[in-house]
C-alpha positions in Angstrom: -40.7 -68.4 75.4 -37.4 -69.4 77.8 -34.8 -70.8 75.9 -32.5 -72.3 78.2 -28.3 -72.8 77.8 -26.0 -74.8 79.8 -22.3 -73.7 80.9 -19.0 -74.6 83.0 -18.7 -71.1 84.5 -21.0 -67.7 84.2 -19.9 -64.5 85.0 -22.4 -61.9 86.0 -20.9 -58.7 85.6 -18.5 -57.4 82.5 -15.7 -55.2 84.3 -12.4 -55.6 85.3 -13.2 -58.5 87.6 -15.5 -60.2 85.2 -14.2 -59.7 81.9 -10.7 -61.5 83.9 -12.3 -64.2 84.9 -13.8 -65.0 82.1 -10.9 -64.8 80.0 -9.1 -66.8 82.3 -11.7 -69.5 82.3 -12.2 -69.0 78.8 -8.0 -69.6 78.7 -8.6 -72.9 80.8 -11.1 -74.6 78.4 -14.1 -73.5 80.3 -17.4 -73.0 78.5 -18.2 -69.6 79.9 -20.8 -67.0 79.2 -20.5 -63.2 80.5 -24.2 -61.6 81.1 -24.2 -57.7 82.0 -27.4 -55.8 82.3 -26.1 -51.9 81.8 -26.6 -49.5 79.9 -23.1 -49.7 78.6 -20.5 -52.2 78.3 -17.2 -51.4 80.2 -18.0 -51.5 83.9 -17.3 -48.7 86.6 -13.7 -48.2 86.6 -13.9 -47.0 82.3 -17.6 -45.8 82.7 -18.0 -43.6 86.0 -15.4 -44.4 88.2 -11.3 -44.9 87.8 -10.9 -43.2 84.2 -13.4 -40.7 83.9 -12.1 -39.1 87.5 -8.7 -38.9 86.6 -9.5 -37.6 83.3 -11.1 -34.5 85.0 -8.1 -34.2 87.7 -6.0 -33.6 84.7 -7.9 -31.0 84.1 -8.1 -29.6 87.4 -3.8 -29.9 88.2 -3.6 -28.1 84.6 -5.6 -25.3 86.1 -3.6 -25.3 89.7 -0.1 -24.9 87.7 -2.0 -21.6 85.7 -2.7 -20.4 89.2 0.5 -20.7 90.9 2.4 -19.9 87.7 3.4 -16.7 89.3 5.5 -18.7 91.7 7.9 -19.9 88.8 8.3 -16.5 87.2 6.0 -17.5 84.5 3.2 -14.4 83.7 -0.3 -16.3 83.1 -4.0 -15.8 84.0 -6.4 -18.2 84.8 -9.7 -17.0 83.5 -11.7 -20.5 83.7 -12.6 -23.8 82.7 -14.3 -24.8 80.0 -16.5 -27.6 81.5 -18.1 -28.4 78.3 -15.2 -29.0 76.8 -13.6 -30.8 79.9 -17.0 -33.0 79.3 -16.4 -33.3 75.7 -12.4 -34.7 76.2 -13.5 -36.9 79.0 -15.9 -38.8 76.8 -14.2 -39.1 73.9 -11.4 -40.7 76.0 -14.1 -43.1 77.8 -15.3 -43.6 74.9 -11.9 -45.2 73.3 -11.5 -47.1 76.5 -14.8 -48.8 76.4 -15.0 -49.7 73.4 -11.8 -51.6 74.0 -13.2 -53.7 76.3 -16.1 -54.0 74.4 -14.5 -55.6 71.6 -12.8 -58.0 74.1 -16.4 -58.9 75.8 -17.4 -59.9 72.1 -14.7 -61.2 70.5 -16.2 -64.8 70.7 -13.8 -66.5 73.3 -16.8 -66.8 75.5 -21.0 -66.0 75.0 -21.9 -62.5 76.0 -25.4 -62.4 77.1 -27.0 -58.6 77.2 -29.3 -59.1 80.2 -30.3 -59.1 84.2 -29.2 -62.4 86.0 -31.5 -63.3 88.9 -30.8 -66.9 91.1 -33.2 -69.5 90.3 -31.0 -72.0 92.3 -28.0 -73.0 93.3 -26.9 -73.6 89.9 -29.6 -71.9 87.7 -30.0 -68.2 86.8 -33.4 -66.3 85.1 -31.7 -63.9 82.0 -33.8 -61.0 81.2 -32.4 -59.7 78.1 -32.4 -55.8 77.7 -33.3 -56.1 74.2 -36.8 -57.4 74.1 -37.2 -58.9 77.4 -36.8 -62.1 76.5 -36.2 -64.7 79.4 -33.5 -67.2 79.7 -32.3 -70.0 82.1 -28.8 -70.2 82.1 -27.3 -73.4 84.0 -23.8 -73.2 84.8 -21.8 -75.5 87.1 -19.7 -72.8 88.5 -20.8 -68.7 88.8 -18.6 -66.1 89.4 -20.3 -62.6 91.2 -18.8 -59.4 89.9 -21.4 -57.0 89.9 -19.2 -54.1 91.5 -21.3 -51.3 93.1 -23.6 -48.3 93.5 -23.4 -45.4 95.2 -24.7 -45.8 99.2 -27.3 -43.5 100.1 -27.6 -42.8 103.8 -30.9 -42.3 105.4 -30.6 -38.3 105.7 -34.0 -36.4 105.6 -34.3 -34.8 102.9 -31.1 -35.7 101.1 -33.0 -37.5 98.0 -35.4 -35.1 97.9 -33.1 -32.1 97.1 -31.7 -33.7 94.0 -28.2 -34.0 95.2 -25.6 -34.7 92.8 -22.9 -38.1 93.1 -19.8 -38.8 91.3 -22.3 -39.9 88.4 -23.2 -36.4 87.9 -19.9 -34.7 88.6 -18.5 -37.2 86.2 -20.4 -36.3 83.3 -21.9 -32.6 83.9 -21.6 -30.1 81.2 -22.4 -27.4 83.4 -20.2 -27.1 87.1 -22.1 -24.6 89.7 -20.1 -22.3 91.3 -20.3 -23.8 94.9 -20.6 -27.2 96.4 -20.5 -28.8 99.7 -19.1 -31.8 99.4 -20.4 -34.8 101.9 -17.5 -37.4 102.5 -13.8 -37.4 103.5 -12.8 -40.7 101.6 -11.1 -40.8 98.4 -14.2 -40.1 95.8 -15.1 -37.1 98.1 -11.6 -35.4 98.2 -10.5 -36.5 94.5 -14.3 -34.6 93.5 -13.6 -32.0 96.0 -10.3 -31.4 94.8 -11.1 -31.2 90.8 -14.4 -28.8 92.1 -11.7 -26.4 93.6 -9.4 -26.9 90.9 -11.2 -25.8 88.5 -12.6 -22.2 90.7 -15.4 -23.8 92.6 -15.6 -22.8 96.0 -16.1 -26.0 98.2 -17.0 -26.7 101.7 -16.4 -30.5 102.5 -18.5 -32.4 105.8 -16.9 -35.5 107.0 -18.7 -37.5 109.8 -15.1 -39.1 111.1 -12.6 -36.3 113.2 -9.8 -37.0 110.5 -10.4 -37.2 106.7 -9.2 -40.4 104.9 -9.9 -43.5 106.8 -7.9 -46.2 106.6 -4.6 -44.3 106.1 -1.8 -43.3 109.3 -3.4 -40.3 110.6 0.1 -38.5 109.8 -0.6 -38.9 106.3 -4.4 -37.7 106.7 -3.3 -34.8 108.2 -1.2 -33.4 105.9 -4.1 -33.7 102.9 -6.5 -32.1 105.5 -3.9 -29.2 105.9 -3.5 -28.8 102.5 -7.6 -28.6 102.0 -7.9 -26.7 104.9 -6.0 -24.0 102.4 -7.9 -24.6 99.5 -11.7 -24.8 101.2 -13.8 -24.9 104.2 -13.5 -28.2 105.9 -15.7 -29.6 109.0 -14.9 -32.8 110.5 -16.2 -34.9 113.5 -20.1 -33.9 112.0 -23.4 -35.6 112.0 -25.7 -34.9 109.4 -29.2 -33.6 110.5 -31.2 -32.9 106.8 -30.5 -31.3 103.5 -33.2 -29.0 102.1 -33.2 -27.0 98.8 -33.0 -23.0 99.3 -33.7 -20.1 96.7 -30.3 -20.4 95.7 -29.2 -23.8 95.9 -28.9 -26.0 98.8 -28.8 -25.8 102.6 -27.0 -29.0 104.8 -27.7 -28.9 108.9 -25.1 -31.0 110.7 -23.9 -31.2 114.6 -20.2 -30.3 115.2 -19.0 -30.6 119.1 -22.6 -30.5 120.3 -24.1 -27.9 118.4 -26.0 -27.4 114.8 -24.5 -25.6 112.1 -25.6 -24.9 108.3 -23.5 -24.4 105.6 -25.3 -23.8 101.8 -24.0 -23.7 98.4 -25.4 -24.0 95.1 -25.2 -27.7 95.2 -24.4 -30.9 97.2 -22.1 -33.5 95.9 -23.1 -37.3 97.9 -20.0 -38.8 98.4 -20.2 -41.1 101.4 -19.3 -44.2 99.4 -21.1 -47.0 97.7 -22.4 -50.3 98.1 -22.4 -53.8 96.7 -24.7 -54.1 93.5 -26.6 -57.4 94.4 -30.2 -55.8 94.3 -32.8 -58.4 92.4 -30.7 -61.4 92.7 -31.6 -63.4 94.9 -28.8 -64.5 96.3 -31.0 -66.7 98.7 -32.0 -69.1 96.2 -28.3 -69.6 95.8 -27.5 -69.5 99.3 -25.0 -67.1 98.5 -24.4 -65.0 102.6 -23.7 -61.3 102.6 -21.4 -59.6 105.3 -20.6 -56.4 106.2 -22.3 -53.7 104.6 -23.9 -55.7 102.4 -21.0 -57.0 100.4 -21.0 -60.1 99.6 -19.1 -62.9 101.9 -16.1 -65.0 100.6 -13.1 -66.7 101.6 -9.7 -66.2 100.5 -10.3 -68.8 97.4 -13.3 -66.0 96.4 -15.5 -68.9 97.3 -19.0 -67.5 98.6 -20.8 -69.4 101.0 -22.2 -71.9 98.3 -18.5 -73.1 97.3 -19.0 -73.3 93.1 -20.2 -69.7 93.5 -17.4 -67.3 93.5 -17.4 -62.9 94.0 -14.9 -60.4 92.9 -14.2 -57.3 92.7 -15.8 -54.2 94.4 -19.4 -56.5 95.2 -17.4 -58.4 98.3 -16.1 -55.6 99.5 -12.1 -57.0 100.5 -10.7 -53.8 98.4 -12.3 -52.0 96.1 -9.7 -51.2 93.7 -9.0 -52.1 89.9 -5.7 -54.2 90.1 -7.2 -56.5 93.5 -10.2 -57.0 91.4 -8.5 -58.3 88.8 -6.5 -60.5 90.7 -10.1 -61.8 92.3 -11.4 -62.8 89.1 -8.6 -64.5 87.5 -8.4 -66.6 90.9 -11.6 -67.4 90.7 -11.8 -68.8 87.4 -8.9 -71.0 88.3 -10.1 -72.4 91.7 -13.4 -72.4 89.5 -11.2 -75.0 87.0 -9.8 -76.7 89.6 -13.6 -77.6 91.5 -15.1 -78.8 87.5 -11.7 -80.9 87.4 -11.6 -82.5 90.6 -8.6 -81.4 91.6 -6.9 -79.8 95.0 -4.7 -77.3 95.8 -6.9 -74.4 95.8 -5.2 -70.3 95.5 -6.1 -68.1 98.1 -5.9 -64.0 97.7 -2.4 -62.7 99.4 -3.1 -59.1 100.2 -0.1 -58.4 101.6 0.8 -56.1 98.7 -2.4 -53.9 98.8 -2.1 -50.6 97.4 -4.2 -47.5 97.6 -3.6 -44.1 96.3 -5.6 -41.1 96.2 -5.3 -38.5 93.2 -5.9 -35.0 95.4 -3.6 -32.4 95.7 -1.1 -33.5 97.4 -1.4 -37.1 96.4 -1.3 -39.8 99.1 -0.5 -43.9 99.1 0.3 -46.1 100.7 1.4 -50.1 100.6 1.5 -52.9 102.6 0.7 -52.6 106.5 -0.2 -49.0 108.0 1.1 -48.3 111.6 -2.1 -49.8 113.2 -1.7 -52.8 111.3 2.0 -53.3 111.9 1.1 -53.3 116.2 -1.7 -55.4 115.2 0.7 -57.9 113.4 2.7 -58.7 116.5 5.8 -58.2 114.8 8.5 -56.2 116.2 8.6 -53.3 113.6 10.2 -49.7 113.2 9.2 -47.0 110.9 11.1 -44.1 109.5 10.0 -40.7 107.7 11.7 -37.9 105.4 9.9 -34.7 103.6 9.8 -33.2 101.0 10.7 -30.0 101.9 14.1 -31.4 102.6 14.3 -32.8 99.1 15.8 -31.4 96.2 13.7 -32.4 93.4 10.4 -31.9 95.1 12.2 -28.2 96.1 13.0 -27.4 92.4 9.3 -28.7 91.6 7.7 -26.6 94.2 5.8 -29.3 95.5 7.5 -29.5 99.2 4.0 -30.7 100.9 4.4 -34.0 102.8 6.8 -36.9 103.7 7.4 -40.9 102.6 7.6 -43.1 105.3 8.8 -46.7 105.5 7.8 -49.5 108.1 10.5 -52.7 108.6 10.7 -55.3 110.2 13.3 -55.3 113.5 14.8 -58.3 113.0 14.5 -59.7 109.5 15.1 -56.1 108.1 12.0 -56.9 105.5 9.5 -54.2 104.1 6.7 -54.6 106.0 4.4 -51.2 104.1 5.6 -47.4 103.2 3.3 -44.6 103.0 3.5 -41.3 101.3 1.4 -38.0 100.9 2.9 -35.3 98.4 4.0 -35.0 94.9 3.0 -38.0 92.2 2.6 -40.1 95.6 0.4 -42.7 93.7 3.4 -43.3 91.0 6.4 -42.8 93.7 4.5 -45.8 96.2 5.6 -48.1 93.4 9.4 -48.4 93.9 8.2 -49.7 97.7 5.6 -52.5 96.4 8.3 -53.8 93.9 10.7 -54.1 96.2 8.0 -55.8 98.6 7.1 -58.5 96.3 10.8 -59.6 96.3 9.9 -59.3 99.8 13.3 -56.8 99.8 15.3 -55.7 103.5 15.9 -52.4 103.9 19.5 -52.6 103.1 19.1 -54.4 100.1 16.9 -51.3 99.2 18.9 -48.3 100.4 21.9 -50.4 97.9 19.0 -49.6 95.0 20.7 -46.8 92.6 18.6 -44.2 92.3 18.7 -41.2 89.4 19.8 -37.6 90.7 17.9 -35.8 91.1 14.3 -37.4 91.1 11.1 -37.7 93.4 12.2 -41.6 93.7 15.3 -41.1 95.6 13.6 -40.0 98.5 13.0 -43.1 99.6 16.6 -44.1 100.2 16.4 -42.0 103.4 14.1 -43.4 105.4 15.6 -46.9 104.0 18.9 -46.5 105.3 17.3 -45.2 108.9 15.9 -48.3 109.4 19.2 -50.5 108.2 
């Protein structure tokens, strides 16, 4: 039996992006309805991605400050980590979180359908429900995409067949081996590769690219590979050949400058990044286009290439972080009102504030445009850098790994994007996209009081270069 139910705007997908769309349609008189297939209710960033991470990187900086306790005069021992534990605090604290959201998926502003959506047409959708299998045809005048993503798995011989472990595993394992090599040099690799260490795994990271992190100034990159390179065996500049199992664990065959190399380990952690979720949905029925890397096409309104069909969040690919994502969907839902209503004037997506920070050890950040994008902007621009180990808090704190660094415009004086790699970098790049969004000059910045003495003042000095 297909029962069938008729709204103003669905949303396919309950995270961040979707669960903020649909309360901002919900907010704009919209009849809207939320359908989500998983397992759970919560979406990646609470279930296996954002929260669960950090939640074990707490874990992992508590067990760096036992092992460099010597360095501060304070007598400790780290014996080591109690991953079932670690497990047990980490989902109790996912737990809370979801549930949250949970209760605002169900708290009857909008319908919440339990189900798989699958493109009928244009402006139908086919609801399987997950509890009986019951089918639905949803219409809906508008449809938002925010189906986020999976993990990518690239075409490696032998790499499924060994069993390898991902972020979902690392995430939620009650039992850590005692060696990993680690495949990836992006953010999910290094943060994984990073808590693996902290905790007294020994870790061997492959990265295909010569510099880990890309996407950031190579400056800042470097100073996170120096830091690893301390910590565990990095190659970069690798191809990988196959992965096969061993007695022991797991053996990894890559090329590095023209020649094949091994390196083994009780496990492998995949970690070359993921891809948009839009399996089974026949986005062709919809004639909804995908881009690059399969991610879903859309313009700067979040329109797709069927205009009352809208994407956000992590399944079109423009930034795949929390905060972006939630600006997407709460667009959407408004240019979705405006379409129903007739109405002009349509919002488009500014990113000139985007922000992206990386919890390792040191921390990195960065906001606004990187060096490559400030040549590329035509702008006459300047940047300016200071350390840390010139810095008196990040002295006292022992933390003297890195620099901020600050990119202006020549003429106008304005903040055009600031980087920095070392201590709390991913709280620190805050004072800088603050200022931005007043769309601040540098001398109206370096005339900012700043608290003595604290991490934040460090950015006065590279400020005041540039006045």
């Amino acid at each position: 039996m297909t029962t069938e139910h008729d709204y103003d705007f669905a949303v396919i997908g309950g995270g961040s992006a979707g669960y903020a769309a649909a309360r901002t349609a919900a907010g704009l008189g919209l009849k809207t309805v939320v359908i989500d297939g998983g397992e759970e209710l919560g979406g990646l960033c609470i279930l296996r991605g954002c929260m669960p991470s950090k939640t074990l990187i707490e874990t992992a900086n508590a067990a760096l400050k036992v092992r460099h306790a010597a360095e501060f005069g304070v007598e400790a021992e780290f014996k080591a980590v109690d991953t079932a534990a670690v497990r047990r605090r980490k989902r109790a604290l996912i737990a809370e979180f979801a549930g949250y959201r949970q209760g605002q998926l169900a708290d009857g502003r909008f319908a919440l359908l339990r189900g798989t959506a699958m493109f009928t047409g244009s402006h139908e959708l086919s609801v399987t429900l997950r509890e009986g299998g019951e089918n639905l045809t949803v219409r809906a005048k508008s449809v938002l995409l925010a189906t986020g993503s999976v993990i990518a798995w690239p075409e490696v011989p032998g790499l499924r067949e060994s069993d390898v472990w991902t972020s979902d595993t690392a995430l939620d394992a009650e039992e850590v081996p005692a060696s990993f090599i680690v495949l990836g040099g992006g953010a999910i690799a290094l943060e994984m590769a990073h808590y693996l260490e902290g905790i007294g795994r020994t870790v061997t990271v492959i990265q295909r690219g010569k510099h880990l992190l890309r996407g950031m100034d190579p400056d800042v990159a470097a100073v996170v590979q120096e830091s690893f390179g301390k910590r565990m065996t990095l190659h970069t500049g690798t191809g990988l050949v196959r992965v096969e199992r061993t007695v022991t664990g797991k053996r990894v065959v890559f090329t590095k400058d023209g020649t094949e190399h091994a390196a083994e380990a009780a496990e492998v952690l995949l970690a070359l990044g993921r891809r948009a979720a839009v399996d089974g949905m026949a986005l062709e029925a919809a004639g909804v286009d995908l881009a690059r890397q399969g991610h879903v096409k859309v313009s700067k309104t979040m329109q797709t290439s069927s205009p009352h069909i809208f994407a956000a969040g992590d399944v079109c690919g423009e930034a795949e972080v929390v905060h972006v994502a939630i600006q997407q969907g709460e667009m959407a839902a408004r240019n979705a009102a405006r379409i129903l209503r007739g109405e002009g004037g349509m919002e488009e997506m500014d990113y000139r504030l985007k922000l992206f920070g990386v919890f390792t050890e040191p921390q990195a950040a960065a906001v606004g445009m990187n060096e490559a994008e400030a040549v590329a902007s035509g702008r006459p621009w300047k940047a300016a850098s200071y350390p840390f180990n010139d810095h008196g808090k990040s002295m006292v704190m022992g933390a003297v790994e890195g620099f901020v660094k600050m990119i202006a415009d020549l003429e106008t004086g304005e903040i055009l994007g600031a980087s920095v790699v070392g201590p709390e970098a991913v709280e620190l790049i805050h004072e800088v996209c603050v200022a931005m969004h007043f769309r601040c000059t540098v001398a109206e910045f370096a005339r900012i009081p700043f608290y003595h003495p604290t991490l934040s003042e460090i950015w006065t000095y590279p400020a005041e270069d540039l006045m």
